[in-house]
N, C-alpha and C positions, 0 to 999 in steps of 0.2 A: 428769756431776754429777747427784745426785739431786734431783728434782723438792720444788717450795718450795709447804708449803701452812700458809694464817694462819688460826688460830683461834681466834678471840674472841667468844661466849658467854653471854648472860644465860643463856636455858634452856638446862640441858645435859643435856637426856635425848637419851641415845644416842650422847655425846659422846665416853666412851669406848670404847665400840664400834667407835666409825667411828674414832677418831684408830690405837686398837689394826690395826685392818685397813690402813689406811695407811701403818702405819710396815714392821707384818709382812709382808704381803702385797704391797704394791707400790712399799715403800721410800722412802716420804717424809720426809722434814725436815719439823718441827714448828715453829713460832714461834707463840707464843702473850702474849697480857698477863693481867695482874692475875688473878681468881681464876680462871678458866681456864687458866693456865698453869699454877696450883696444884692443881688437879685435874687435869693432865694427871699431873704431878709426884709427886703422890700414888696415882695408879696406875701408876707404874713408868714410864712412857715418858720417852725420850727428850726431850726441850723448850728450846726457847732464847726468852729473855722475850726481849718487844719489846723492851725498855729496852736490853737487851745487844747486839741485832741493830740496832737505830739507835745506840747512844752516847749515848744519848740517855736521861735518866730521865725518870719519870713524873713530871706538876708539877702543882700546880694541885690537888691532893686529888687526883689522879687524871682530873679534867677532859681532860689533854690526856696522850694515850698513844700512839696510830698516825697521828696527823697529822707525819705525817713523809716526806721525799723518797725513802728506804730504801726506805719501805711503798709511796704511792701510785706512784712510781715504778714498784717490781717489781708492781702491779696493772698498769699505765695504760700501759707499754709494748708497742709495736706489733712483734714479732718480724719481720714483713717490709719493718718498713721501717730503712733502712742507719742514720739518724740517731741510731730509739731506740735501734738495739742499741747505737750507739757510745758513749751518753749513758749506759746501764746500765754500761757496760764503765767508763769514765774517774770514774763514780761508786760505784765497786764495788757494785753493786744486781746482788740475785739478781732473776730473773723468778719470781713467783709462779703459779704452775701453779693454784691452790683457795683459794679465800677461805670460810671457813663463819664468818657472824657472824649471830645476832640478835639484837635491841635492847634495853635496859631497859624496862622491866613498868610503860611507862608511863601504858596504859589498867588494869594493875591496881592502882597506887598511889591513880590517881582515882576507883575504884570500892572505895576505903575509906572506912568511915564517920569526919569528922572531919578528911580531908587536908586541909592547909594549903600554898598556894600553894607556898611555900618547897622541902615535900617534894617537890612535885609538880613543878617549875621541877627539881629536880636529877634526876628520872626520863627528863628530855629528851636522848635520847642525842645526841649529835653525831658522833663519831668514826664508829659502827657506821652511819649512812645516808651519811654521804662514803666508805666500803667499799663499802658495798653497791652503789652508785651509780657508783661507776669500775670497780666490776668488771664489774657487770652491762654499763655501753657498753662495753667488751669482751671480749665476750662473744667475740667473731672467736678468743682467745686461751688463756681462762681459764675457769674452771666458779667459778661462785657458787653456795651454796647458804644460805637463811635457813631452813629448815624441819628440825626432826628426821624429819617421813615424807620426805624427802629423801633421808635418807642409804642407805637400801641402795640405792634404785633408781641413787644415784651407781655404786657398789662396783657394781653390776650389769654397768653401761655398761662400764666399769675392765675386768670380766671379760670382756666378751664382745669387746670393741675393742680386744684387746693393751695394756691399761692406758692408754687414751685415753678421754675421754667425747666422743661425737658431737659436733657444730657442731648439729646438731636440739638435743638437752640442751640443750647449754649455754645455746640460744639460748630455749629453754622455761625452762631457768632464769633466767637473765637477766630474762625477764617478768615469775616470781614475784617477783626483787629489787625492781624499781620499783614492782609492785604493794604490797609490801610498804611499803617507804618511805612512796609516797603514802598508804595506810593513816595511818602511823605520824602522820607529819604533819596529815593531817586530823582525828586524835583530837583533838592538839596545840592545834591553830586552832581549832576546837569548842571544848575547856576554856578555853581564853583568853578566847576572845569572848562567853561565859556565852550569853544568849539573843539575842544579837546575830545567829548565823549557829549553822544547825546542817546537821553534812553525815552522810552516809550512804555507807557504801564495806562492800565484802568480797570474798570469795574464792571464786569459783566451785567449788559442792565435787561438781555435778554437772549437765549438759546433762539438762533433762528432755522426755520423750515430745512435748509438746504443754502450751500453757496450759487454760485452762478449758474450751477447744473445740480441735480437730483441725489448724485453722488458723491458731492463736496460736504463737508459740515463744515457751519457758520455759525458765527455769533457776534452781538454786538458787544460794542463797550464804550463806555463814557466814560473820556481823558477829566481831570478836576475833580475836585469834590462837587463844585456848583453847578448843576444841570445846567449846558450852553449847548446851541445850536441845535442839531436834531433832537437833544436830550431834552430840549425844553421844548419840543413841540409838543401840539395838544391834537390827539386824531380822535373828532369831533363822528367820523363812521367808520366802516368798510372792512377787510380783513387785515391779516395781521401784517406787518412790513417784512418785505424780501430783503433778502439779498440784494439783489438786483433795484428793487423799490429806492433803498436807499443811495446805492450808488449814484441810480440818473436822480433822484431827487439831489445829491449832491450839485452835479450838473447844470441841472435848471436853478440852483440858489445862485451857481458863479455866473450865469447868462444873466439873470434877474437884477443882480446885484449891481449891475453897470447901468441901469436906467433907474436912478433915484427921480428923477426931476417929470417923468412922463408916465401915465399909464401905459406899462407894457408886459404883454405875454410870450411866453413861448413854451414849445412844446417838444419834448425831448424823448428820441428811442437811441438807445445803446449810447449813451451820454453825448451823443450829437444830437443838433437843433433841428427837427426837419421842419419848424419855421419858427418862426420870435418876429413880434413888430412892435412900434407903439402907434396911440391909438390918443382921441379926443379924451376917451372915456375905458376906461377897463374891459367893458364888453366890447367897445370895437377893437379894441386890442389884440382881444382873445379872436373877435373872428377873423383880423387879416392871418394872425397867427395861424390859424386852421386851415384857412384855405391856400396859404403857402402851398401845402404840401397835405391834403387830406385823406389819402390815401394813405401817408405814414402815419397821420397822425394817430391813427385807430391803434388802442392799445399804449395809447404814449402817456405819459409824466407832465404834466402842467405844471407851470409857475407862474403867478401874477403878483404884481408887488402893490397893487390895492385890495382893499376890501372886497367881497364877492360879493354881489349883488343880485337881486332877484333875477334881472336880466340876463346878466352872467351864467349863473347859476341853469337858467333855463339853455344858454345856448350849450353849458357841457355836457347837460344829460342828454342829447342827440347825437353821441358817439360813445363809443367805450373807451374810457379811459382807465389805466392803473391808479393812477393816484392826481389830485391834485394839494396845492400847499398856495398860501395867500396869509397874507398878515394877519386877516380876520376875515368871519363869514357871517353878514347878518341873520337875525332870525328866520326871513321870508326864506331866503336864499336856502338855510338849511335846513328847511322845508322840503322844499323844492329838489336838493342833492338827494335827499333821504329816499325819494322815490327809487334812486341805484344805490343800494344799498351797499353791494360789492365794493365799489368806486373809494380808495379811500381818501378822506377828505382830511388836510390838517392844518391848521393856522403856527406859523410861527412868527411873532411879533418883528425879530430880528433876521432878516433874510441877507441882510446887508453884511454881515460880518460872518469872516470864517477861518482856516486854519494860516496860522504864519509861513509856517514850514510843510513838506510834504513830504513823506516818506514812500519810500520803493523798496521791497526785499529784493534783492540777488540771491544767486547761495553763494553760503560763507563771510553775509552780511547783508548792509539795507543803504541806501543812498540817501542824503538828506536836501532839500532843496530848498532856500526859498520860499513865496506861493508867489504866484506873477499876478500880483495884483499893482502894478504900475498904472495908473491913471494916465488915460491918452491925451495929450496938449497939442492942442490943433496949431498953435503960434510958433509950436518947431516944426514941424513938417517943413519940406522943401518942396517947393510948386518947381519941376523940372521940366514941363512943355510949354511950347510956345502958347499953347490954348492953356489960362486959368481956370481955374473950376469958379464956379458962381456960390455966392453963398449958401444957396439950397443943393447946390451938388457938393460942396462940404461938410453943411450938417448931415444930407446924405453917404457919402464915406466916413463920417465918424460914426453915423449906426454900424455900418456894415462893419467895419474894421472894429469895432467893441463884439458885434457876432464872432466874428474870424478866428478872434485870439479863443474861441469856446470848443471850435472843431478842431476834430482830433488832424494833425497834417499827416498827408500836406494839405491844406486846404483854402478851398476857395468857394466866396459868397458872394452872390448876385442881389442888387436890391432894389427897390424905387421906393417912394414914398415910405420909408420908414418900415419893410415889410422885407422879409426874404422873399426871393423868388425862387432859388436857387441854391444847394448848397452840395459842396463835392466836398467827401470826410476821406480822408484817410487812403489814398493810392498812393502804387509805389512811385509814379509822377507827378509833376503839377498841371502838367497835359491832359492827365485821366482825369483828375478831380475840376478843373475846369469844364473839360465835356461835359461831364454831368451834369455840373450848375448851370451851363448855358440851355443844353438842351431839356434842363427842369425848367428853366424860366420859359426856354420857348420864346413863342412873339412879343411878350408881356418884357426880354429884355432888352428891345428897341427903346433908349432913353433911357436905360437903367446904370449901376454902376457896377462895379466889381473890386472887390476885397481880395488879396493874398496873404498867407499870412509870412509867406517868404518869400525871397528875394524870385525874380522870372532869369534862369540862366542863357534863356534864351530868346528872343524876340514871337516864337512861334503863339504863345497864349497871348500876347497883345494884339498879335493880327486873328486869331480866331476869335478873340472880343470883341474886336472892330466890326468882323464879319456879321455880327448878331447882331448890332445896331448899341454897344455899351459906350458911352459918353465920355467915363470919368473911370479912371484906376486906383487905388491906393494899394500901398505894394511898401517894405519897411526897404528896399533899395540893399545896394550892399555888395553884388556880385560885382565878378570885372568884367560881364557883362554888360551892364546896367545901359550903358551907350548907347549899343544895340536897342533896347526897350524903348529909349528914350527917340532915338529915330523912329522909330515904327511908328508911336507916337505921336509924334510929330507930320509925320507922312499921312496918316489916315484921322487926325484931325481930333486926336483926345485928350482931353487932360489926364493928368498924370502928376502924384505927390506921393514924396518916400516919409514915412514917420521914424526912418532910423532907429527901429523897435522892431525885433522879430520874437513871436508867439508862436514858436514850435508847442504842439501839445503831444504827448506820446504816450 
């Protein structure tokens, strides 16, 4: 008798592919439901609807389809043992050799703007996790598979095992199933319980080297069924990704991600900027970016939000870099990268989008936050000195202050033309991290401006700005303070505007 395999389908990419190789190549019987059987149906194959192979029609709008003793049955039987086969045999139930089901899109329904409970309650699959779930515990019998990159490495096993797949497989399948499930389900329980309970789960998509140090073990994992964000990046050379790699490439997407409208670059060690500018053109972008700070730059993480270009291309192979990432890299260009082979190169289409919320473990738990993706509105700010800023020392403090909120605080960015001069990350004052930037920019910040990303509690960093020759402040205001700043100010002849918006990072 030829081997019985059920396919039921929300995503069907590769479905006919794999169902075609199935039936041609290693002669299977198909049972399928609802629009998966219609698509089998419509590409010519073979197919017998559930409804036909139980007796049993679809009821319920389609609610209830493979809850059936036919189905779980020919899943859930135990081939060596005398009972079930006798129960298969007196219930006319085939044994099911392959279950391929995944489940309704029901993290994508809730991640539409406007779903209502209602849609979102009918996205709950039921039938496809009691499959997935009796097939995967036996596993001893039968091959589950939920994933479309699934299906050749099935067909593979099929070829190379006389049209068996391994008890290894299956039993590696069987995992992804209940990983899969519990996935499913914890979306579920999250959308129900609103801010009650929020859980975190995914799919390991790769063991990595080491954590931040030699000694740590790491590994990645990708949140969704649908590869987003780094998951859908494509790395075009170079070695394999850190630890570390992904972090500051995290880093450099939220810095990147604030200049949709310009070519711009930046360059990022320990997920601070040690420069970011924008630029006419991508390559000049990339070089004020460089020479911000080129002495950091060595060793650093790139992000540009155009395409790479020959030029480009040519200016990054004149330093060592970890990695860069760009929308896209044309042909010449990855030409040209290819000579650093090391260097790894990778395009992700979408730079621009990223997590909602942000998690921190404690022990004895994890903190959930937000992401501070607040878009800066230059028409609230409040101009507090008697000197206005001019409109190119405006659009100049909207760059700096879109850098600002990227370093870790306290911190403080120095800037002109659209370019860091200067950047002080992370001291336990805003005194210390001021020094730095002023005395990175040096002479270059006579006419420049300066970014904090918190309030100044004390008038001391406005008059050490002043001393270096800086123009223009923005600063999100806020302390009781603030008076004092605003004299100093005043006195030594700067402007000065609060965005009542603070961007602590930690």
């Amino acid at each position: 008798m030829a081997r019985l395999a059920l396919l039921s389908v929300s995503n069907k990419t590769g479905l006919i592919d794999l169902a075609r190789r199935l039936v041609e190549e290693f002669e299977f019987d198909l049972i399928s439901s609802g629009g998966t059987a219609q698509a089998l149906k419509d590409a010519g194959l073979p197919v017998t609807k559930v409804a036909d192979y139980t007796g049993s029609p679809e009821i319920l709008g389609g609610r209830v389809k493979t809850l059936h003793p036919r189905i779980h049955g020919g899943i859930l039987a135990r081939r060596d043992v005398a009972q079930d086969v006798a129960d298969l045999e007196t219930n006319q139930i085939r044994p099911i050799d392959l279950v391929v089901v995944n489940l309704y899109p029901f993290e994508e329904t809730i991640a539409k703007p406007g779903v209502t409970l209602a849609e979102a309650v009918e996205q709950i699959d039921i039938g496809g996790p009691a499959m997935l779930r009796a097939s995967s515990k036996n596993f001893a019998h039968l091959t589950v598979l939920c994933e479309p990159a699934q299906y050749d490495e099935y067909l593979q096993e099929l070829r190379q095992n006389n049209g068996e797949a391994s008890l290894e497989f299956r039993q590696k399948a069987a995992l992804k199933g209940f990983l899969h499930t519990a996935n499913y389900d914890r979306a579920i329980a999250s959308y129900l319980s609103g801010t009650q309970q929020h859980t975190l789960s995914g799919n390991e998509l790769q063991s990595l080297r080491y954590g931040e140090n030699p000694h740590q073990s790491a590994a990645w994992y990708q949140t969704g069924t649908t590869p987003t964000g780094w998951a859908a990046a494509k790395k075009l050379q170079g070695k394999e990704l850190s630890y570390n790699n992904l972090v500051d490439l995290e880093a450099a997407r939220r810095i990147i991600a604030e200049f949709a409208d310009s070519p711009a670059a930046t360059i990022i060690k320990h997920t601070n900027p040690c420069g970011t500018a924008l630029g006419n053109t991508i390559v000049e972008a990339y070089q004020k970016a460089f020479n911000a700070d080129a002495t950091s730059a060595f060793g650093g993480i790139v992000a540009l939000n155009r395409t790479i270009d020959a030029a480009t291309a040519k200016e990054l192979t004149k330093t060592f870099l970890e990695c860069v990432v760009a929308p896209d890299c044309d042909a010449e260009a990855q030409q040209i990268l290819a000579k650093k082979s090391n260097v790894r190169v990778l395009t992700l289409a979408d730079l621009s989008s990223g997590p909602k919320t942000l998690v921190k473990q404690i022990a004895g738990g994890f903190l959930v936050q937000a992401a501070d993706d607040i878009v800066a509105d230059t028409t609230q700010w409040q101009v507090v000195t008697e000197v206005k800023p001019t409109n190119d020392q405006l659009e100049e403090l909207l760059f700096a202050w879109k850098v600002c909120k990227h370093v870790k605080s306290n911190a403080i960015v120095v800037s002109r033309d659209c370019a860091t001069l200067g950047v002080g990350a992370g001291q336990m004052n805003r005194v210390g991290s001021a020094k730095i930037a002023l005395e990175q920019a040096g002479e270059k910040a006579k006419g420049a401006i300066l970014a904090s990303d918190g309030f100044f509690p004390f008038d001391d960093t406005i008059r050490a700005a002043a001393a270096t020759g800086i123009t223009a402040i923005v600063q999100p205001g806020g302390s009781r303070n603030d008076q004092d700043s605003i004299k100093a100010a005043n006195e030594l002849g700067l402007a000065m505007v609060l965005t009542g918006v603070r961007h602590f990072l930690h």
